[in-house]
C-alpha positions as CSV (number, residue, x, y, z in Angstrom):
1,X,86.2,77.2,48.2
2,X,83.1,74.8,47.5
3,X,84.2,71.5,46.7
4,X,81.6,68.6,45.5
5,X,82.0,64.7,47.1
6,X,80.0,62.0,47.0
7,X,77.9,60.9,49.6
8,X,76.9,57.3,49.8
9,X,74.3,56.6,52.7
10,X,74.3,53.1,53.9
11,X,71.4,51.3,56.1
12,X,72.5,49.2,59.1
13,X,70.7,48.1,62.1
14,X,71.0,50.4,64.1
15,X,71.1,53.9,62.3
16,X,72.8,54.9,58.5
17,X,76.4,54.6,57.9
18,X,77.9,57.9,55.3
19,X,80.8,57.4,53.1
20,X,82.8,60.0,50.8
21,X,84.8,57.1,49.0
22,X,87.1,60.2,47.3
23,X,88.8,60.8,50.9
24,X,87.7,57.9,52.2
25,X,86.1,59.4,55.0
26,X,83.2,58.1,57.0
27,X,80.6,59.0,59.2
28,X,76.7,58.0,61.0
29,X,74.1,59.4,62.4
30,X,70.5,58.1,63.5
31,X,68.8,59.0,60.2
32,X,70.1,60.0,56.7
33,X,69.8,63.6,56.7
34,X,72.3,63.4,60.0
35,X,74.7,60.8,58.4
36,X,74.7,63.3,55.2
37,X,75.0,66.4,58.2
38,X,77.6,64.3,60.0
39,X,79.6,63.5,56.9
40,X,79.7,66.8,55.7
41,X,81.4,67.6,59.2
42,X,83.7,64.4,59.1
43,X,84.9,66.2,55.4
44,X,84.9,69.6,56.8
45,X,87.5,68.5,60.1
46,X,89.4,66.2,57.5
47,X,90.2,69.0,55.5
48,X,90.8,71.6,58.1
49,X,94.5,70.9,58.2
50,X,95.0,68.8,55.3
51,X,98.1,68.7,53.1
52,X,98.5,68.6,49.2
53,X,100.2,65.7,49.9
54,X,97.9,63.6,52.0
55,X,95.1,65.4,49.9
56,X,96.9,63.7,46.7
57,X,97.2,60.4,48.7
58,X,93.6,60.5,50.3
59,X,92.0,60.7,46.7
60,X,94.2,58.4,45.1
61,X,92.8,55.5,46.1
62,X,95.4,53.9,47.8
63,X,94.1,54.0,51.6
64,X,91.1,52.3,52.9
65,X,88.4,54.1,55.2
66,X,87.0,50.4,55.7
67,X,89.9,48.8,57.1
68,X,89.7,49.9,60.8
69,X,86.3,48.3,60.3
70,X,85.5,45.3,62.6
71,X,85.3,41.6,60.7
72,X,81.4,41.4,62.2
73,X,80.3,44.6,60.7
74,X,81.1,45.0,57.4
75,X,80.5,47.5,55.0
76,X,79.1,45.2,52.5
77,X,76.7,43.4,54.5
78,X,75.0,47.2,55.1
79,X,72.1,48.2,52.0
80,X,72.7,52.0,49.9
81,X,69.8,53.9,50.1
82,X,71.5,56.9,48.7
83,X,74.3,58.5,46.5
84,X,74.6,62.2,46.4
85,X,76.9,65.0,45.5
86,X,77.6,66.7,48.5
87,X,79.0,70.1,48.9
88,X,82.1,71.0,51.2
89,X,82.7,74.8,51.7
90,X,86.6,74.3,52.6
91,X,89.7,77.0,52.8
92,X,92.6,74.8,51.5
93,X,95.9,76.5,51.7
94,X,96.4,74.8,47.9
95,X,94.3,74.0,44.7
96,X,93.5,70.4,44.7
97,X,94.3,68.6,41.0
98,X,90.6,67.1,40.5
């Protein structure tokens, strides 16, 4: 099953920083095409095993990817140079609601 996410690509000092805010998932890599590549992976293992349950709970907003982040390296203080739809080839053992 191909599923589409969204791929934002963030800039920080020291390579790119990927986010899929839908799972909440997050990944880097040294440039963007490997932060996109190592996203897609990220998505791909997150999946791999995934319940409809913690599917239901991953895209519903109510857990944050961000907040294992340390205070000094925020998120926010990083510049997008990209959003994408990304596409996730996936074998889910259910149909997800979205």
């Amino acid at each position: 099953m191909t599923l589409r996410y969204t791929a934002e690509i963030y800039e920080e000092t020291d390579g790119y920083a990927s986010v899929c805010p839908e799972l909440e998932v997050a990944s880097c890599g040294d440039t963007i095409e490997e932060a996109r590549a190592m996203l897609v992976e990220a998505i791909e293992l997150t999946l791999e095993d995934i319940t409809a349950e913690e599917y239901e709970f991953r895209v519903s907003g109510e857990m944050s990817a961000t907040s294992d982040m340390p205070d000094d390296e925020p998120l926010e203080d990083s510049t997008l140079v990209e959003s994408s739809q990304i596409e996730v080839n996936v074998d889910l053992p259910f149909v997800p609601a979205r």
